[in-house]
Structures are given as C-alpha cells and as structure tokens.
N, C-alpha and C positions, 0 to 999 in steps of 0.2 A: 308506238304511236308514229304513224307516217304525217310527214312534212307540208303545209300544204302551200302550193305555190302561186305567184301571181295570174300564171297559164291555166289553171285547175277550174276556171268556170266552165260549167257546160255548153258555153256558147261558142267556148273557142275549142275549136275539135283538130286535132292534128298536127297540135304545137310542141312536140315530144321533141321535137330536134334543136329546135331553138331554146326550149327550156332547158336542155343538156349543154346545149352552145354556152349558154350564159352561165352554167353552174362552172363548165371549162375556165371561164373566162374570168369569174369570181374566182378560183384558187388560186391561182395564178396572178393576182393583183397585189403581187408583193409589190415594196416601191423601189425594188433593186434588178436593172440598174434604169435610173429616169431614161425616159422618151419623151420625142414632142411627134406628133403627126400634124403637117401642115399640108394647106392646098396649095397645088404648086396652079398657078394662073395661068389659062394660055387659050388665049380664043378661040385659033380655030381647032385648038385639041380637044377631044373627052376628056371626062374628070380624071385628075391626076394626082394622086396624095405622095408622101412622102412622111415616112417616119425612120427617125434619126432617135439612135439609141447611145446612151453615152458611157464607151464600153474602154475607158484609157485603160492602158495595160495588160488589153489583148492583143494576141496576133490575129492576123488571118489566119494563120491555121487552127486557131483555139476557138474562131466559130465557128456557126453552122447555122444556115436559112436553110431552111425545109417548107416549100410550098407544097400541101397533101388536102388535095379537095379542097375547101373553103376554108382552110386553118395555114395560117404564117406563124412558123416558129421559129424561133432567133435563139439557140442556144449557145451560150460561153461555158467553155472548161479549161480552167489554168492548172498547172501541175505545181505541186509547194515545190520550192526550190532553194528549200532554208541550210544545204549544208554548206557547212564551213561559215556561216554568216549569222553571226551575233548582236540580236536587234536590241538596244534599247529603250525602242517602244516601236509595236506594231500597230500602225493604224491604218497603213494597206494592205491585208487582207488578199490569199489567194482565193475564190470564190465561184461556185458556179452559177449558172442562173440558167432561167429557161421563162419564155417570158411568147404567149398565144395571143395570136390575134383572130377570132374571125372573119373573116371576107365575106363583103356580097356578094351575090351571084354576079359572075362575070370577071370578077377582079380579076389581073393578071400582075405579074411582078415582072417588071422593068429590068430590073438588077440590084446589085447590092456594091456599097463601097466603103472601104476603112479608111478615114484619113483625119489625122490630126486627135485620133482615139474620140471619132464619130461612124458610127456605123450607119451609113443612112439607107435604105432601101426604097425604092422608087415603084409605086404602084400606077395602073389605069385600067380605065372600066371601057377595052372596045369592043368585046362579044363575049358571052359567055363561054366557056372553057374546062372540062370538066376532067384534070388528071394530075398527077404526084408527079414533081420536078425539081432536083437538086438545083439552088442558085449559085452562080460562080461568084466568088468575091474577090473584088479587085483590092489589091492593098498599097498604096502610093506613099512614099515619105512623107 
C-alpha cells in the first residue's frame, strides 16, 4: 500500500522535490541537539537568519557544516574517551548527531562559530547561488 501525501492532489503537479525535502526534514527532527533560528534585524541588509545550535562538548574539529545545494547540514562526532576513567554515573553521553536544514532558493551561509559550546551559523538571502561549499569554523575560548 503506497503512502498518500499532502502534495498527491492532481492540482499540484511538480512537487516531487519538495515532498522529498520535507520527508528529509521529518527524519531528521530528533530533539538532539536544540537550536534556535532567529532574525538577525538590519535595515539596510537583506534578510538575515541565524541558527545557533547548542553543541557543549564539542570541538571544532568534531563538526562539520556542509552547505550542498539547498540543504545545511551540521554534523557532530565525538570519540568515547572512557579509558582509564571510572564513572559513577553517566549523564553526558559521547553522541553523534546530524541535524538538515533546507534553504530557500538563494540562501547563502555567512559563516559558522563555536563559542561558549554555541555553534551559531549565520545565513542571507542576496541572490540566488547554486553549489556545494565546505564552511570554515572559527573556534574562540
């Protein structure tokens, strides 16, 4: 029995991409680890977002932003580092996560920063742009 989706009227014809986007975007809706995406204000700039992702006890080198066409992905990987070290009780957790955004057409990514074990990435929307770009991450005490 195939699934039937909210795109699946006859009226809407050509919405294969977007119905994939969102089914992307639903698996992906673990609550680990929280974000906020906020509009950063600035009058005479285009729209400017900002999502901050709250990633304590990573490094910058244990992520990774990958901007690939209209998809931002924020991945963490920590490595366990349990020898010689005798817990009696684990409630931080070594963990990875992988956590997609979709992008409007246009979006471009500003840059990305670690500080205070906030990852915040900085978007805007000044022309559309269409290619795969490693983001550098700055990491400051």
């Amino acid at each position: 029995m195939s699934r039937m989706s909210s795109l699946s009227s006859p009226f809407l014809l050509g919405f294969d991409e977007v119905e994939r986007a969102l089914d992307r975007v639903a698996k992906s809706a673990e609550g680990y680890p929280p974000y906020n995406v906020e509009r950063i204000e600035a009058a005479s700039e285009p729209l400017r977002l900002r999502i901050t992702l709250a990633v304590a006890g990573f490094t910058a080198e244990q992520l990774e932003v990958v901007l690939d066409e209209k998809e931002l992905t924020i991945r963490g990987r920590q490595v366990e580092d349990g020898q010689g070290r005798v817990f009696l009780h684990r409630g931080i957790a070594a963990r990875q996560f992988q956590r997609t955004f979709v992008l409007a057409e246009g979006m471009n990514v500003l840059g990305a920063e670690l500080k205070n074990g906030l990852l915040s990435v900085d978007l805007v929307r000044p022309e559309p742009a269409r290619h795969a770009k490693r983001i550098d991450i700055v990491s400051r005490p």
